[in-house]
C-alpha positions as CSV (number, residue, x, y, z in Angstrom):
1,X,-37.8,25.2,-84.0
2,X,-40.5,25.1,-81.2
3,X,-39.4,28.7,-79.4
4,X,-41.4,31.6,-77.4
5,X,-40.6,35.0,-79.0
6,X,-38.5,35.9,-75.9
7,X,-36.2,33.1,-76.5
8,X,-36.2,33.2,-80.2
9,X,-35.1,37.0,-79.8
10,X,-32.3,35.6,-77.3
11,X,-31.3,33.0,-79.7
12,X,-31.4,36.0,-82.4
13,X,-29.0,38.5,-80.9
14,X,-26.7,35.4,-79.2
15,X,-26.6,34.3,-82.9
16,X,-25.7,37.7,-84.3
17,X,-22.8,37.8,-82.3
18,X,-21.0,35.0,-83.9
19,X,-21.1,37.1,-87.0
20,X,-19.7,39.8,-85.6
21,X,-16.9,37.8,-83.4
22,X,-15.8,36.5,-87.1
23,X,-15.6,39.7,-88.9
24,X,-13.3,40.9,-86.4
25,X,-10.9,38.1,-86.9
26,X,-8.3,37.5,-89.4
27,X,-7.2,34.0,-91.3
28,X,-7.1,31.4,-88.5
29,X,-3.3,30.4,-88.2
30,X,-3.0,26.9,-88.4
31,X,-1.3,27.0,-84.4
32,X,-3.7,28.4,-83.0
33,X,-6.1,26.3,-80.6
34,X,-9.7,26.6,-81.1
35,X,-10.7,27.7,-77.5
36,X,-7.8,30.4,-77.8
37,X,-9.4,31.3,-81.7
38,X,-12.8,31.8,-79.8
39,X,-11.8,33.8,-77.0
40,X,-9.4,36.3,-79.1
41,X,-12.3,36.9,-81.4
42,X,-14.7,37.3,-78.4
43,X,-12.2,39.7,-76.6
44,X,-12.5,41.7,-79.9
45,X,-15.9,41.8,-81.0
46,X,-17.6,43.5,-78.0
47,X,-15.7,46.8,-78.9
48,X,-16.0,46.6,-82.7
49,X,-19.8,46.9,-82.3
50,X,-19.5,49.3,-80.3
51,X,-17.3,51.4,-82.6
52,X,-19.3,50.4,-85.8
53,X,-22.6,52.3,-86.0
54,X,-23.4,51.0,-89.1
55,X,-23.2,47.3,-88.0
56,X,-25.2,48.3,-85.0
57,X,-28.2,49.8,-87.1
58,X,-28.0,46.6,-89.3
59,X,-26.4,47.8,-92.2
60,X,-27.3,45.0,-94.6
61,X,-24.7,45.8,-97.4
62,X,-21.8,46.1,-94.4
63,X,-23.1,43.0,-93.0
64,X,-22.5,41.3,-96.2
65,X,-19.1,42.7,-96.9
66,X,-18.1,41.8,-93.9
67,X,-19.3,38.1,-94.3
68,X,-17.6,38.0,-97.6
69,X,-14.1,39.5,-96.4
70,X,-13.4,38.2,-93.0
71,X,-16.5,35.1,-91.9
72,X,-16.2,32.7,-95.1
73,X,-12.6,32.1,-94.3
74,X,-12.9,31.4,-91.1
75,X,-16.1,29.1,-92.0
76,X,-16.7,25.5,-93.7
77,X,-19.6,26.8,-95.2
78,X,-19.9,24.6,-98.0
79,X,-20.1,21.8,-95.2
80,X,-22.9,24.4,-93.0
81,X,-25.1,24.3,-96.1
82,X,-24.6,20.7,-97.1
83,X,-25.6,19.4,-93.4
84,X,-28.3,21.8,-93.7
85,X,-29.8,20.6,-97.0
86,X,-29.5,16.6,-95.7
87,X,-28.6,13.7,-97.8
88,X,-30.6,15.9,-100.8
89,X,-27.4,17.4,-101.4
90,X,-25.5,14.5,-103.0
91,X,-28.3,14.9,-105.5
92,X,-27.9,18.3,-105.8
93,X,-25.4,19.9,-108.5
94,X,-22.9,22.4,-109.0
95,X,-24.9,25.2,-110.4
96,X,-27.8,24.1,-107.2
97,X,-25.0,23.7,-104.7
98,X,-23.7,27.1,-104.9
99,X,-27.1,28.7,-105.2
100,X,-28.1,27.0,-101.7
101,X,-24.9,28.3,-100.2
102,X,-25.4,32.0,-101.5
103,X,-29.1,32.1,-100.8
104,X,-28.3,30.3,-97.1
105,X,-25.8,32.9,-96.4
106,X,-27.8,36.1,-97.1
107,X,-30.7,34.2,-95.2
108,X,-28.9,33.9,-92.3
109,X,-27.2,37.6,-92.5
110,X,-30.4,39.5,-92.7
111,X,-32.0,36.8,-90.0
112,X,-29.4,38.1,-87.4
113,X,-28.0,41.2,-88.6
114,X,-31.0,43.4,-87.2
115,X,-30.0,41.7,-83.6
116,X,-26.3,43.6,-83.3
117,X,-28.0,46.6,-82.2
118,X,-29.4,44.9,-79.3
119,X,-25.3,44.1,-78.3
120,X,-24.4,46.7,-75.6
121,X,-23.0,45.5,-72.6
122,X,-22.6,41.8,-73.1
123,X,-19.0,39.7,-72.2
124,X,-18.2,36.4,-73.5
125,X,-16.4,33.7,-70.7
126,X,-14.9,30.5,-73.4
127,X,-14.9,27.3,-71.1
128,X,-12.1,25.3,-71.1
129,X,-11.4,23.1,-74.0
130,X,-12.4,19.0,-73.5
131,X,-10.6,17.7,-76.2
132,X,-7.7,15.5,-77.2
133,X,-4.4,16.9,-78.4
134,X,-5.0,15.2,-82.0
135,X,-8.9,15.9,-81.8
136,X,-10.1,17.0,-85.6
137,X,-13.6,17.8,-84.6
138,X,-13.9,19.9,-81.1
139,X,-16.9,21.9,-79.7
140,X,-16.1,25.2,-77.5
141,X,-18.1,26.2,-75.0
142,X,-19.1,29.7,-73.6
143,X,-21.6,31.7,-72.6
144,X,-22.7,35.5,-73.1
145,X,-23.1,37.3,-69.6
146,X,-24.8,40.6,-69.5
147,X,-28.4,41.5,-68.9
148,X,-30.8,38.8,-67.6
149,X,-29.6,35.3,-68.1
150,X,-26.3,33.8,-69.4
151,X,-26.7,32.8,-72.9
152,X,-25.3,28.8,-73.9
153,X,-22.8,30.0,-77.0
154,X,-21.0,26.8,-78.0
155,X,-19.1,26.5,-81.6
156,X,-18.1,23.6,-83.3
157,X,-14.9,23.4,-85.4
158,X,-13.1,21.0,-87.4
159,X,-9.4,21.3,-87.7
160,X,-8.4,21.6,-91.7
161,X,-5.0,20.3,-93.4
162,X,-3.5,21.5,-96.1
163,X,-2.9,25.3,-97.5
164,X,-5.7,27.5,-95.4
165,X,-4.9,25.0,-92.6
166,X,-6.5,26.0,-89.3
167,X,-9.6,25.5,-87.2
168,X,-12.8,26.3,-88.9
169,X,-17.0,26.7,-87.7
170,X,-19.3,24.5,-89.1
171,X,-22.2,24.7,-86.8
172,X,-23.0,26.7,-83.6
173,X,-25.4,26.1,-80.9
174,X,-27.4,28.9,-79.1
175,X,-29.6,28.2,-76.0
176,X,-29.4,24.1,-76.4
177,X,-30.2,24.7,-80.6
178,X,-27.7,23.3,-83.0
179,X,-28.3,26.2,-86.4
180,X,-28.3,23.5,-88.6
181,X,-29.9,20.7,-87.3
182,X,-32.9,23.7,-86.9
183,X,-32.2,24.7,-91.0
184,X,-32.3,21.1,-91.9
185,X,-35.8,20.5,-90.2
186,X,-37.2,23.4,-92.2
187,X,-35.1,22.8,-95.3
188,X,-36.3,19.3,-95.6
189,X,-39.6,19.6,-95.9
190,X,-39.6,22.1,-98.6
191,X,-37.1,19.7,-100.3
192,X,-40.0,16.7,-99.7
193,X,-42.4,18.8,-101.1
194,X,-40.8,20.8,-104.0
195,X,-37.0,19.1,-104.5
196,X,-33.8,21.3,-104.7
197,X,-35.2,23.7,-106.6
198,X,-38.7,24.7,-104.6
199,X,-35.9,25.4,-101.8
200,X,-33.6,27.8,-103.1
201,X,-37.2,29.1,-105.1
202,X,-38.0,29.8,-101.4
203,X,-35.1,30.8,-99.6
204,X,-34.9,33.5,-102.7
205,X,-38.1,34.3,-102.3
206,X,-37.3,34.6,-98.0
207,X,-34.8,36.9,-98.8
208,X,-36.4,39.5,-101.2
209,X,-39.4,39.3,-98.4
210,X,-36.8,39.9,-95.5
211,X,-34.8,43.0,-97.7
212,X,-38.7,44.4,-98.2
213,X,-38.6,44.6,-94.7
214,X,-35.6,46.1,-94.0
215,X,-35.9,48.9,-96.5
């Protein structure tokens, strides 16, 4: 991901804002449209942070909760991690599958989770919805107004059938960067050079370097 710090910061706190729309939200219900799913949970979030010092101070062990309680079912995660990994993940199996999702998840919590403190003022304005009545797979727009330049925010959700039946994120773009088409860039070359294993070897090893940070 070829960024200056100034954007990458951006990208960082823009990003951390999806987690905390998410956590704010309950179940999808399986009526609701996906631009009108985005724009409750943005209406929410803005004074959630505010009210939650802990999130603000990036509270790792909140964060987390709150990713485990409210985000994951509101998320095709197992889909995130598997367009993230690349065709490797055919390959990959059970026991590897489910250690590159937990290890992905607590990568990207502690990679945006110190950006919520930087959320103060900020509003979100969803763009109206381009999409089909019997669309599956839909990309919402919006942007994050506030200090300095508006922020691109744009979500992409598939529709789900079945028990759990609503819209869900799979993939989120933040200043003209799709997260996992950046992941996959990075992931694959560790895969190329040290398989399935080397890359949840070094996304663990990412993580215990990140939490030696925080603490």
């Amino acid at each position: 991901m070829m960024m200056n710090r100034r954007n990458l910061a951006r990208w960082a706190s823009a990003a951390s804002l999806v987690l905390a729309q998410l956590a704010t939200g309950v179940a999808m219900a399986a009526d609701e449209a996906p631009d009108a799913l985005i724009k409750r949970l943005s209406t929410e979030v803005l004074d959630a942070i505010k009210a939650d010092k802990s999130i603000q101070a990036g509270d790792i062990a909140k964060v987390v909760t709150l990713v485990d309680t409210k985000i994951m079912p509101n998320v095709n995660f197992q889909r995130m991690t598997a367009s993230a990994v690349g065709p490797a993940w055919r390959q990959a199996s059970a026991e590897q599958k489910q250690k590159l999702q937990d290890e992905f998840k607590i990568l990207l919590v502690r990679t945006y989770s110190g950006a919520l403190a930087q959320v103060s003022d900020q509003e979100i304005v969803v763009r109206p919805l381009r999409a089909a009545a019997d669309d599956k797979d839909v990309v919402v727009r919006s942007e994050v107004r506030g200090r300095g330049d508006p922020v691109q925010l744009d979500y992409r959700l598939e529709q789900t059938p079945g028990q759990g039946a609503g819209w869900k994120i799979y993939n989120l773009n933040v200043l003209g960067i799709w997260l996992v088409e950046t992941y996959r860039s990075q992931f694959a070359q560790e895969i190329n050079a040290k398989g399935i294993d080397g890359l949840i070897a070094t996304l663990a090893q990412r993580n215990k370097s990140n939490d030696g940070k925080k603490g």
